[in-house]
C-alpha positions in Angstrom: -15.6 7.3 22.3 -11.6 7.5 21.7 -9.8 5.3 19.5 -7.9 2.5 20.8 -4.3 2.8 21.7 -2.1 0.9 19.1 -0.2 -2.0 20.6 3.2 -2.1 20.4 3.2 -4.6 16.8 1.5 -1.9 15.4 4.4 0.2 15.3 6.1 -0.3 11.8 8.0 3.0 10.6 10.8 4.3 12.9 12.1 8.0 12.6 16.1 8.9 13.9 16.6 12.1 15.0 20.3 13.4 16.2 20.1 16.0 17.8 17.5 17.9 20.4 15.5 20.3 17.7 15.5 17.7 15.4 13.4 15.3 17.7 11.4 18.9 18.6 10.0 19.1 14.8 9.5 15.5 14.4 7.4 15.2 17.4 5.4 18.6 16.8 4.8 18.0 12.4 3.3 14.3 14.0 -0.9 14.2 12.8 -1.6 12.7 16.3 0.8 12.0 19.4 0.5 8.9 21.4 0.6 9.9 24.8 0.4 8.0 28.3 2.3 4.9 26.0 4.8 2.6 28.6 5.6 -0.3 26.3 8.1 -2.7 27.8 11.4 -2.4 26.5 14.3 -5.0 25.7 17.4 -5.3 28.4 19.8 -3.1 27.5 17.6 -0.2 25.8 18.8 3.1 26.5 16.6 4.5 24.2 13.9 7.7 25.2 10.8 7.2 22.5 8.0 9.1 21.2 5.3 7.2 19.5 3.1 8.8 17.4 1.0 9.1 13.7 1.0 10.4 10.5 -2.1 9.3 8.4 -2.2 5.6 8.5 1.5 4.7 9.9 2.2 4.7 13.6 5.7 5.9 14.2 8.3 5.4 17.1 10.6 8.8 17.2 14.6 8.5 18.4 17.1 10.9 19.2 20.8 9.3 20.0 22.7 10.4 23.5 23.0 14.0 24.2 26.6 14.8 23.0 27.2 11.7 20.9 26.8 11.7 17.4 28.0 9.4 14.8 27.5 6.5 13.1 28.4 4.3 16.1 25.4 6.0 18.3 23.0 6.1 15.4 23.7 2.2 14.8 23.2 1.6 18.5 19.9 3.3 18.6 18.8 1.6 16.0 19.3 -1.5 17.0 18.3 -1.2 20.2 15.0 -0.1 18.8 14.5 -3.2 16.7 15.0 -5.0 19.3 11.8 -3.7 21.5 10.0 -2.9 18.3 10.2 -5.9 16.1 8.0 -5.2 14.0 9.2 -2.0 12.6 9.4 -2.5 8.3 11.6 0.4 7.3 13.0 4.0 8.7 13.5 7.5 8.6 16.8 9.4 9.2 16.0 12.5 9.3 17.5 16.0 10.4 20.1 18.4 9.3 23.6 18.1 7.0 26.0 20.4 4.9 25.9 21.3 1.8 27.9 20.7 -1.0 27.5 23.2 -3.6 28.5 23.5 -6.9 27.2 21.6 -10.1 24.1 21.6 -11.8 21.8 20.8 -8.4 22.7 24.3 -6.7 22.5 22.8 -3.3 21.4 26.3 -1.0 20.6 26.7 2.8 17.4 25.5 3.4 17.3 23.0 0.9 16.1 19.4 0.6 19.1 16.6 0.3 17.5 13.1 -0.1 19.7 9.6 -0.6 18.8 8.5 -3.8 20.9 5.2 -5.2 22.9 5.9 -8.7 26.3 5.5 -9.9 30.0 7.2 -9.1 32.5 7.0 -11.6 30.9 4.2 -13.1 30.1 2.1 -10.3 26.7 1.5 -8.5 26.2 3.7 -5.2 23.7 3.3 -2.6 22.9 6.6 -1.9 25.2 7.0 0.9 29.4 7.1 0.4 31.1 6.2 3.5 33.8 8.8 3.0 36.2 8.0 5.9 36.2 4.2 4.9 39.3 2.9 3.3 43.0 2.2 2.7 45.8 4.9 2.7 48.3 4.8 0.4 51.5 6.9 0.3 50.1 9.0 -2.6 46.2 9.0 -1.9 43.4 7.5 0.4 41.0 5.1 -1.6 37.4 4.7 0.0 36.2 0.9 -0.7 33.0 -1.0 0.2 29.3 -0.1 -1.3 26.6 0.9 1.4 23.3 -1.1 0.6 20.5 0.3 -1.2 17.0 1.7 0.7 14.6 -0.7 0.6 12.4 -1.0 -2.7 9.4 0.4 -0.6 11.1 3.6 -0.1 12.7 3.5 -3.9 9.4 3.8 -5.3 8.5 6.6 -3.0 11.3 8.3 -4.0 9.9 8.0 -7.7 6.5 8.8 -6.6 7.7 11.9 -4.9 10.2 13.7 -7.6 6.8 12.7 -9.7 4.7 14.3 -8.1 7.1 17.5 -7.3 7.2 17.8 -11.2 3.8 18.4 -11.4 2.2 20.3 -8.5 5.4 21.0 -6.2 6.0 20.5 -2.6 4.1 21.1 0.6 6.8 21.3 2.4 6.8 25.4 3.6 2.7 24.6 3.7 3.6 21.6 6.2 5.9 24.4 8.2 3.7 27.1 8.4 1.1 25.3 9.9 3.3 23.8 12.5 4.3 27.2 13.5 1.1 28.5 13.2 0.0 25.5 16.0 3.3 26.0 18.0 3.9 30.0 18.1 6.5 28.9 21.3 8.2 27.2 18.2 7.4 30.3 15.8 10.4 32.4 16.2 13.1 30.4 16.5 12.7 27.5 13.6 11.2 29.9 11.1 13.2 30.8 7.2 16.0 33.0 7.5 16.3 35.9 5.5 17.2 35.4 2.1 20.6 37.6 2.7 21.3 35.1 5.1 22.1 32.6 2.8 26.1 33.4 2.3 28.0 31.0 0.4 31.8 32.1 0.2 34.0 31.4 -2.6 36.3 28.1 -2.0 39.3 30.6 -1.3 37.5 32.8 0.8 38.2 32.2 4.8 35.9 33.5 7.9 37.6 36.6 8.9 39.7 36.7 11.6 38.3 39.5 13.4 34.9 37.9 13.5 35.9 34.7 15.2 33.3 34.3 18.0 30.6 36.0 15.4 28.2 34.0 14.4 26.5 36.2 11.4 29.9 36.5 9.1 29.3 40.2 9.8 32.8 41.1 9.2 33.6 38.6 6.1 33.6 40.4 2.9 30.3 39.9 0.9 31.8 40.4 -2.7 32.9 36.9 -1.7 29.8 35.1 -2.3 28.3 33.0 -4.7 25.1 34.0 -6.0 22.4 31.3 -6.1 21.6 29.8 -9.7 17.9 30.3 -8.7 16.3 32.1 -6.5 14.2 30.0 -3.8 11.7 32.7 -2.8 11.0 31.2 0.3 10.5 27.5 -0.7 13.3 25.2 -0.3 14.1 22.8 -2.9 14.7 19.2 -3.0 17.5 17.4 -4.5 18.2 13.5 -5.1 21.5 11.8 -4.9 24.3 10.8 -3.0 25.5 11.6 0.5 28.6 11.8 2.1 28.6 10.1 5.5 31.9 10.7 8.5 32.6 10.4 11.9 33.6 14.0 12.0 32.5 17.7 11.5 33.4 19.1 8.1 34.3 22.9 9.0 36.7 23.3 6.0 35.8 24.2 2.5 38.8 22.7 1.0 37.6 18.9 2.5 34.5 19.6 1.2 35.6 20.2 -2.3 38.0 17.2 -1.9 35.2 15.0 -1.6 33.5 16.3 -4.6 36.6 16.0 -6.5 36.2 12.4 -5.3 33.0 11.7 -5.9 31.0 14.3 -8.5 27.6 13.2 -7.2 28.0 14.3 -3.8 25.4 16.8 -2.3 25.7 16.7 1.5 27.5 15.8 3.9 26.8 14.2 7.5 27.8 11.9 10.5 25.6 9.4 11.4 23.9 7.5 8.1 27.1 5.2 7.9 26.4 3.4 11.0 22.5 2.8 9.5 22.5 2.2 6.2 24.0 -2.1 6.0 21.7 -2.6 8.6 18.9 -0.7 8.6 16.5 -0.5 5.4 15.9 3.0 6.0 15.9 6.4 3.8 18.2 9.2 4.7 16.6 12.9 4.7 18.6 16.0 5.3 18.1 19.6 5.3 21.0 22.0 5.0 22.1 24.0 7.2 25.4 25.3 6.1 28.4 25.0 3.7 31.0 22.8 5.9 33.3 25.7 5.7 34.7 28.0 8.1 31.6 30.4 7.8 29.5 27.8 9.8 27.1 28.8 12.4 23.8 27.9 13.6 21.6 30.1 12.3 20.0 28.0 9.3 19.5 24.7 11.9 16.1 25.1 12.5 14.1 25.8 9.8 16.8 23.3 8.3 15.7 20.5 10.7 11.9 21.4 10.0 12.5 21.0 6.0 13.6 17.8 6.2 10.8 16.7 8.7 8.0 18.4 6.2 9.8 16.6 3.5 9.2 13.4 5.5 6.1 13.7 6.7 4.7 14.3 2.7 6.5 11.4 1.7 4.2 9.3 4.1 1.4 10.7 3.7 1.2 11.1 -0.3 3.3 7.9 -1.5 1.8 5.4 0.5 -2.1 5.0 0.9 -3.9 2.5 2.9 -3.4 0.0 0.6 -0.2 -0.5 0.6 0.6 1.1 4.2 3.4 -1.6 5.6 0.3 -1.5 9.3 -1.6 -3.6 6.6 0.2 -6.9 6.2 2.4 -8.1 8.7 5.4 -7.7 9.1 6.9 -11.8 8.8 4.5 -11.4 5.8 6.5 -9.4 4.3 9.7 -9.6 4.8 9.9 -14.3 4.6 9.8 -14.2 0.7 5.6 -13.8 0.5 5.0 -14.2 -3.1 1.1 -14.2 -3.7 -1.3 -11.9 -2.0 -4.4 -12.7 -2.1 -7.5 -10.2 -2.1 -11.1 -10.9 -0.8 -13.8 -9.0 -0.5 -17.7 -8.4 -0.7 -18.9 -7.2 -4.3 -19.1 -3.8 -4.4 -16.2 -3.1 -2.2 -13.8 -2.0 -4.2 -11.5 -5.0 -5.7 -12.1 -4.0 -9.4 -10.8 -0.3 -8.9 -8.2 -1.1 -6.4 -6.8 -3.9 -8.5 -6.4 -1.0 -11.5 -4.7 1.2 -9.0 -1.8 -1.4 -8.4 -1.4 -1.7 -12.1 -1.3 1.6 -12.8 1.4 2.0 -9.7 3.3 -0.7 -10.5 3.2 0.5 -14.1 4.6 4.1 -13.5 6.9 3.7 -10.4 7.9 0.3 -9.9 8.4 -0.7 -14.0 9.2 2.8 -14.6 12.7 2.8 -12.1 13.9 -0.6 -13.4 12.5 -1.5 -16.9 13.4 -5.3 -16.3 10.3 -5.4 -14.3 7.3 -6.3 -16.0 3.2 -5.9 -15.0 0.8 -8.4 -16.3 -2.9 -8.4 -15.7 -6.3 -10.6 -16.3 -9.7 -9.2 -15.5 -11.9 -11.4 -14.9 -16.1 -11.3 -16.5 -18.4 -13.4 -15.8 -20.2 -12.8 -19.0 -17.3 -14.1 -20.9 -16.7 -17.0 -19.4 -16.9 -19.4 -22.0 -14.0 -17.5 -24.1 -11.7 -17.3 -20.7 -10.6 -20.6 -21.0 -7.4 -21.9 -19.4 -5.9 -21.7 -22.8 -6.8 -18.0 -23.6 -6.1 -16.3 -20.5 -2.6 -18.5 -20.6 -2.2 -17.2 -24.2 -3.5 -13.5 -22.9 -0.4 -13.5 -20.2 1.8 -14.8 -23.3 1.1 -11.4 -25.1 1.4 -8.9 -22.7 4.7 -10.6 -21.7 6.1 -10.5 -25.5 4.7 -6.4 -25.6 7.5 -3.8 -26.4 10.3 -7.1 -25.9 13.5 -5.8 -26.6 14.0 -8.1 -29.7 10.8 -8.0 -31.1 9.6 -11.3 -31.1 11.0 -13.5 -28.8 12.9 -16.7 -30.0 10.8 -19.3 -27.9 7.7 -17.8 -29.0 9.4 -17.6 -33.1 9.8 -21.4 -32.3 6.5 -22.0 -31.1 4.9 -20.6 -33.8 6.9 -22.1 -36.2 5.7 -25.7 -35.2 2.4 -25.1 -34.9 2.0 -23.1 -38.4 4.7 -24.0 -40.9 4.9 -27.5 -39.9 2.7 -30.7 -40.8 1.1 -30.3 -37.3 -2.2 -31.6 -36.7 -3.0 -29.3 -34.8 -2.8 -25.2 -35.4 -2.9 -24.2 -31.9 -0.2 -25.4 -29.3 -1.6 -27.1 -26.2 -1.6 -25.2 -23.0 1.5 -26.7 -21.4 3.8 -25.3 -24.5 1.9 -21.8 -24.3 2.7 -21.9 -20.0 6.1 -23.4 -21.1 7.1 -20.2 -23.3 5.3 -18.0 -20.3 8.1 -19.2 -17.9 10.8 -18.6 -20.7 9.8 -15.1 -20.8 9.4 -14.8 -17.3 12.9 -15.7 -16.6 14.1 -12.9 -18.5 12.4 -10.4 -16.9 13.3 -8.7 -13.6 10.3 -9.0 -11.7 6.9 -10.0 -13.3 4.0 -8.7 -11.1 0.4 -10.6 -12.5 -2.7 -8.9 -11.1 -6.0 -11.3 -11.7 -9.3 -9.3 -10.8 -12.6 -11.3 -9.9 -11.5 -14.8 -10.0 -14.6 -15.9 -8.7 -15.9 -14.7 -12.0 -14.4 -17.4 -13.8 -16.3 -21.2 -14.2 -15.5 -23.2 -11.7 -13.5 -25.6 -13.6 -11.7 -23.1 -15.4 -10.7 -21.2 -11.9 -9.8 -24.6 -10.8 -7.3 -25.5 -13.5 -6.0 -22.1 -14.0 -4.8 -21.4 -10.7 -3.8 -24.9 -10.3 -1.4 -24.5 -13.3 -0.9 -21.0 -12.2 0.6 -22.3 -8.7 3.0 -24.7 -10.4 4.1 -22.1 -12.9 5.1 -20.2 -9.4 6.9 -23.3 -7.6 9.0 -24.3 -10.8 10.6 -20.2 -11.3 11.4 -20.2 -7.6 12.8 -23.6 -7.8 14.6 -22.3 -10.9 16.0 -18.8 -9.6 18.7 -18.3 -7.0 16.5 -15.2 -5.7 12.5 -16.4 -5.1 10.0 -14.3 -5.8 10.2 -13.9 -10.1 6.2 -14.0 -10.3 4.4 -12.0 -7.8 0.7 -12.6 -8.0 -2.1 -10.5 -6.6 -5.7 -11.9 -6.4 -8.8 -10.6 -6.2 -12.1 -12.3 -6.0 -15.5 -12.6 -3.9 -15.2 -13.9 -0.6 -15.8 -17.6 -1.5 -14.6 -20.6 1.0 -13.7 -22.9 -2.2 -11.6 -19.9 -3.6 -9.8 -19.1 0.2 -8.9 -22.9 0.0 -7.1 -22.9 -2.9 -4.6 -19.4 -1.9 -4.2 -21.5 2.0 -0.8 -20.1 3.2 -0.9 -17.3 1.3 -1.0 -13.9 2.6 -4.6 -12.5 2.4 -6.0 -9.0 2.9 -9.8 -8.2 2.9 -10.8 -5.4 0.6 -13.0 -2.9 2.5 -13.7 0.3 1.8 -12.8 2.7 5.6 -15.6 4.6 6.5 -12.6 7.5 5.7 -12.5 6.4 2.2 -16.5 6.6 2.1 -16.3 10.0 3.8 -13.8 11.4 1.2 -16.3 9.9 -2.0 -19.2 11.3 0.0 -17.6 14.6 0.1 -16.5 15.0 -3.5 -19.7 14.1 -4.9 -22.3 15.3 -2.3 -21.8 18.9 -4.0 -22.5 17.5 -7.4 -25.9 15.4 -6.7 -27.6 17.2 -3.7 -29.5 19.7 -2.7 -29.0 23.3 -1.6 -30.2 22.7 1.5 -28.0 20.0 2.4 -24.8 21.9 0.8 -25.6 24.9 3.2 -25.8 23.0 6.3 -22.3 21.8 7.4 -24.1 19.8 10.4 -26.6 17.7 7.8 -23.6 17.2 5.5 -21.8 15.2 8.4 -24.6 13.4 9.4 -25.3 12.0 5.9 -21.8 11.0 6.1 -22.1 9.2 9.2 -25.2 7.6 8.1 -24.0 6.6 5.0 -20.8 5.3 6.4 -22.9 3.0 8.7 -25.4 1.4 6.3 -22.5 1.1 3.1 -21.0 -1.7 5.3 -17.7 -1.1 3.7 -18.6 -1.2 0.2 -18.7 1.9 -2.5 -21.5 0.8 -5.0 -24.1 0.8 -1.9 -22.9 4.4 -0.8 -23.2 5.6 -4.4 -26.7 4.3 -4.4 -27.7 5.8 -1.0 -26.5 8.9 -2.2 -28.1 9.0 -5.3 -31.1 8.4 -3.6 -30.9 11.7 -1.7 -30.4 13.8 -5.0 -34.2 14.5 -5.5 -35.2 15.5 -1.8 -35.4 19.6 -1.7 -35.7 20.1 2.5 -33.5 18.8 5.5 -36.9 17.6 7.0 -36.8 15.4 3.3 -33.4 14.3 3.6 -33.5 13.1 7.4 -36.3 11.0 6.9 -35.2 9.7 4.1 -31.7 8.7 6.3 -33.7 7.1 9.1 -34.8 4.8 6.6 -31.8 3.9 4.6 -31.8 0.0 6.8 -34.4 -0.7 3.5 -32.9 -0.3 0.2 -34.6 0.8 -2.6 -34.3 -1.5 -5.2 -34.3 0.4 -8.4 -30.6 1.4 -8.7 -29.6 -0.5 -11.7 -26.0 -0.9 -10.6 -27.5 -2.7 -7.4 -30.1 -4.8 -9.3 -27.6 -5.6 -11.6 -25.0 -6.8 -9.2 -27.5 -8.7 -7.9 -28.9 -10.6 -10.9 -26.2 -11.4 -12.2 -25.4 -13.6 -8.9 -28.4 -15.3 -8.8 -28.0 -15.9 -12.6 -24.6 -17.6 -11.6 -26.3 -19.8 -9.2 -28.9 -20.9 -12.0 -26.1 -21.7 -14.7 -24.6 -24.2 -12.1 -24.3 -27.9 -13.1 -27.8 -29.3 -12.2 -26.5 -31.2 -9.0 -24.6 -28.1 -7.5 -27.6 -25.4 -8.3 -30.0 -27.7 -6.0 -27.7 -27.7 -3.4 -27.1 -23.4 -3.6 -31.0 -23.1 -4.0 -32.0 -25.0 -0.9 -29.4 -23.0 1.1 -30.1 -19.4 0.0 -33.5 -20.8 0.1 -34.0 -21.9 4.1 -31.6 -18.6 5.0 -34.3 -16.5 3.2 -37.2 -18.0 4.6 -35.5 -18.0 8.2 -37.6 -16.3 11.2 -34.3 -15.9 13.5 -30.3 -16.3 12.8 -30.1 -19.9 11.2 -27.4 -21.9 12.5 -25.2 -23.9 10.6 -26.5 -27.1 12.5 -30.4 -25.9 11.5 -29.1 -25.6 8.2 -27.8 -29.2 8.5 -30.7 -30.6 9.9 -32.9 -28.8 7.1 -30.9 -30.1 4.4 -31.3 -33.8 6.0 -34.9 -33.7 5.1 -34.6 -33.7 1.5 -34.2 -37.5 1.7 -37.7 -38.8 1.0 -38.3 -41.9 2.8 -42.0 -43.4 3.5 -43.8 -43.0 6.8 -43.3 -46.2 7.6 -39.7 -45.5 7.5 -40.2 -42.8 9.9 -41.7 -45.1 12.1 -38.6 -47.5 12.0 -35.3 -46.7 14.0 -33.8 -44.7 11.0 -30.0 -44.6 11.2 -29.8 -40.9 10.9 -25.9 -40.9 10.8 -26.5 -42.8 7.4 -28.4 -40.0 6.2 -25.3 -37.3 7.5 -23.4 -39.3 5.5 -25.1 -38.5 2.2 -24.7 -34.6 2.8 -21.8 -33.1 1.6 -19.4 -30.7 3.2 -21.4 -27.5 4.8 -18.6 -25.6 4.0 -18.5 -26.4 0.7 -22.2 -26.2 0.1 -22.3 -22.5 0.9 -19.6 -22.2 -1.3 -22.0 -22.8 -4.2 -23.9 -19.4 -3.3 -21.5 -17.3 -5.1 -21.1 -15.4 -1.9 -24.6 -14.6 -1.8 -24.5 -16.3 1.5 -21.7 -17.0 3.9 -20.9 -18.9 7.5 -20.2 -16.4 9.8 -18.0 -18.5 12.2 -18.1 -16.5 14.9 -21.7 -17.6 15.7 -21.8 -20.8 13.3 -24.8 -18.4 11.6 -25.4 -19.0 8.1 -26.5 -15.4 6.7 -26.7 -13.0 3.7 -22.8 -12.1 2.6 -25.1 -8.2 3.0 -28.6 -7.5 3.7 -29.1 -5.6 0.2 -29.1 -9.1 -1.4 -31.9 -10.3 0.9 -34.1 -7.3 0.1 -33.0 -7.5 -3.7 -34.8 -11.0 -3.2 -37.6 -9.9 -1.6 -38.8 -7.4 -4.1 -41.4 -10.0 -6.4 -40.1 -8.2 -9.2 -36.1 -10.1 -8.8 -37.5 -13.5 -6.8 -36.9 -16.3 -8.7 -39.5 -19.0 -9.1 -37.5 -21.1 -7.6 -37.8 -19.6 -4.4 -40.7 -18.8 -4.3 -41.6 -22.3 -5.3 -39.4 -23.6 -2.1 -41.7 -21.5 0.3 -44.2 -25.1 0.1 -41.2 -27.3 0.6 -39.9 -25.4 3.6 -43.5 -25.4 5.3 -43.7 -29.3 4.4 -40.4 -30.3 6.0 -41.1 -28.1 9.3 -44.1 -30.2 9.6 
């Protein structure tokens, strides 16, 4: 069966291309090409597109006019493509420029120029220097205006990616050599020049005359050159910082030292990113392919173009995961001011370890390329509920906020202290409105302050209540307070309870669920460490424990750990394919599983009095259920628990009286702790999974009280 075609709104990342072999690598380095796609267009759109993936992102590829480069086209194209592709969160331009050499960055053919934002004499730059942009003076032309930043998204993955470089280096020749390999019509001409290709003249040093026409510099003198600082051995290199953007082409080495003169930071130089970058939140990405001297030629194009589309293509598919991938929120989402996200999910599925991958993220990209920032957390126990009060997990906030503060301790916290120690106060703890009062002091200092909460549903209901409550108004009264919104950026996580999606209405809200891919990619790692080696030699029975596994997890890692786990002591394939036909019944002695599941049911029995009846009787007729229970069974079930005498059986009992006693269905499954949900699809009331059902029906985990509602049940159906 072949995947569905994406629709047009799930296009989000577009990719600019200038000429006609950089469109050729951008199309061929795609993971998958979208073929037979006829979308609509806008009035007015010239545009030719390619549509396309790489990993999770769905791209829309586009070249400007044959013979018409510049900022002017590129700006046209662009907007011509937001226009038909609303949805589109950020871009790629991407495709060849000249380098500027000299300096400490050593800028050689081949190479890697990325924009990177920094500073010029001084003065903030965006990553791109409109060069030809000015006044003229008798003595000198000044350049004026500031080009606007790439987006944040991007800035991190700029971060991400010198990071990563650092450490285990680039896939960028890997990325060309298999396209080559895949494409051997492309082979020849877009593969690396020879190293003694690479001639960089001395600034003095013209193209010889009697080789105009030559294309190779065979005639220019090559005691001329400029050795490289390092040798590249085959791998370009990739360099950060600022690029030069004109409307013309740079064929004199005397400009192009002018404009380092000018500006010290400069690396490249190129002609269309001017027209993009006010208007387009896009990332610039160019690979050089000469010096913008005399000596130009074409030879280093190619495999120039191919760079910078390798280099692009490992920027999405190593910065941003699934996650964070812009295909998974939408796009008004994101870009209207969305301040809390909010994170459901079954237990099991992942929250816990996802919500310690954004901190750690946010930690060492976002904080790390703008210290103001700051990243606060809460995880959430259940078994330590009764010391997460609103008052500590305030005062928890109120410490990581004052950690490494610039002055040591801050004056509003000096001052609360103070009055609450020194003084003659009654009291030697401050209530909770002072504590959330020096929270939003601190707050306000800060850049950004990102608060991850793990498990909310963990918390006791009153506390949860209270907290977020307080937690919402903390939010409201900063944006009120700041000319930009958005000072606390909250991310929640917690069990797929109605009660708990009530309270983040409006929000933006994401299900956690593990992709059968991610499964795949656990199952893989660990299948070499826990089975046998009969499975590890049989590629064929490998994938079909994936597939199997994949099928019954439902989404969730802990249940494909535990099906896994259970394969470890079965020695044949005969063993092992029995033992997948039937994985629909879980064993029950996986402590992880068991424990997961206790500790619900101990949830439900720690209930006030009043609220545990109600969760019993429901998990209680769901368990007991011969056939998908409706949610107006369920209804009519939970009528019956009004005793009345026959006789008043026999009257004409207002029955809408009794409806009237029951309180909201919605709110009653609520009380389940998830164990059970409405699917509103069918109005079924069901298990949240069936591993909780069959946890319940081992006699070992049943709780007497439902085995002691098994009588009731048959009573009432009488």
């Amino acid at each position: 069966m072949s995947p569905e075609k994406p629709e047009k709104e799930d296009y989000t990342v577009a990719w600019i291309c200038a000429l006609p072999h950089e469109r050729a690598v951008a199309e061929e380095i795609l993971d998958e090409e979208h073929s037979d796609i006829d979308f609509p267009l806008c009035d007015g759109d010239t545009n030719s597109y390619t549509h396309g993936r790489i990993q999770k992102h769905n791209i829309v590829i586009a070249s400007l006019p044959q013979g018409t480069p510049g900022s002017i086209s590129a700006a046209t194209a662009y907007l011509n493509l937001i226009r038909s592709y609303p949805r589109i969160r950020f871009g790629l331009m991407v495709g060849i420029g000249a380098g500027v050499p000299g300096g400490p960055c050593d800028v050689r053919l081949g190479d890697v120029v990325v924009s990177k934002p920094g500073a010029s004499h001084g003065e903030p730059v965006g990553g791109v220097w409109q060069y030809d942009f000015g006044t003229e003076y008798t003595e000198e032309f000044i350049t004026k205006g500031v080009l606007n930043k790439p987006p944040l998204v991007l800035r991190n993955a700029l971060t991400r990616m010198e990071s990563l470089h650092l450490r285990k280096g680039s896939q960028i020749a890997n990325y060309i050599s298999v396209m080559l390999h895949d494409n051997t019509i492309m082979e020849k001409p877009f593969a690396r020049p020879p190293a003694e290709d690479d001639l960089l003249f001395k600034e003095g040093y013209s193209h010889d005359s009697d080789s105009k026409g030559y294309s190779d510099c065979s005639k220019c003198k090559r005691d001329q050159t400029v050795e490289p600082l390092e040798a590249r051995n085959g791998k370009p290199k990739i360099h950060y910082g600022l690029i030069a953007s004109g409307d013309k082409v740079v064929r004199k080495a005397a400009f192009r030292q002018w404009l380092r003169k000018k500006n010290p930071e400069v690396l490249c130089i190129e002609m269309e990113a001017a027209g993009l970058m006010d208007t387009f939140p896009c990332l610039i990405i160019r690979g050089i392919c000469d010096y913008a001297d005399d000596h130009k030629n074409d030879k280093w194009q190619n495999y120039a173009a191919a760079a910078a589309a390798a280099y692009a293509k490992e920027l999405l598919e190593n910065t941003f995961k699934q996650w964070t991938s812009p295909e998974a929120l939408p796009a008004e989402a994101v870009n209207n001011g969305t301040t809390t996200l909010f994170c459901p999910g079954l237990p099991g599925a992942g929250k816990s370890i996802m919500s310690s991958i954004v901190i750690d993220h946010l930690r060492n990209v976002t904080v790390k390329s703008d210290n103001q920032h700051k990243v606060v957390f809460l995880y959430c126990d259940y078994q330590r509920k009764e010391e997460q009060t609103v008052e500590q997990l305030f005062s928890c906030l109120l410490r990581q906020l004052c950690s490494g503060h610039s002055s040591g301790i801050p004056k509003p916290l000096e001052r609360l202290y103070q009055r609450y120690t020194k003084s003659h106060a009654k009291r030697n703890r401050p209530p909770v409105k002072e504590v959330i009062s020096v929270v939003r002091n601190l707050i306000q200092e800060q850049g950004l302050v990102y608060l991850i909460i793990d498990a909310l549903d963990e918390l006791d209901e009153a506390t949860r209540r209270r907290f977020v409550g307080n937690l919402q108004s903390l939010q409201s009264e900063l944006n009120e307070a700041e000319v930009v919104a958005g000072k606390l950026r909250l991310l929640v996580t917690s069990r797929s309870i109605a009660d708990i999606s009530d309270e983040f209405e409006g929000c933006l809200q994401l299900e956690i669920r593990a992709s059968d891919t991610d499964i795949s990619k656990y199952l893989s790692t660990n299948m070499p460490l826990q089975l046998s080696k009969c499975a590890l030699r049989s590629t064929d029975l490998q994938e079909l424990i994936r597939r199997k596994i994949c099928e019954v997890a439902d989404g969730r890692f802990i249940l494909a750990k535990h099906y896994l786990k259970s394969l470890a002591d079965k020695m044949t394939a005969r063993d092992i394919k029995e033992a997948l036909q039937s994985f629909s019944k879980v064993s029950t002695d996986d402590d992880n599983l068991s424990r997961m599941s206790e500790d619900t049911i101990n949830r439900i029995e720690e209930l006030p009095i009043g609220k545990q009846m109600w969760a019993q009787r429901v998990i209680a007729w769901v368990f007991y259920a011969q056939r998908p229970f409706q949610s107006t069974m369920l209804r009519d079930a939970l009528a019956d628990v009004y005793e009345y005498s026959d006789s008043d059986r026999d009257d004409d009992v207002d029955l809408m009286s009794i409806f009237d006693c029951l309180p909201d269905l919605d709110e009653v499954v609520s009380l389940c702790a998830g164990v059970v949900v409405l699917n509103q699809k069918g109005n079924i009331v069901q298990f949240a999974h069936l591993t909780m059902k069959q946890h319940l029906e081992d006699k070992r985990f049943q709780p007497k009280w439902l085995r002691a509602a098994q009588l009731q049940i048959a009573k009432t159906c009488l």
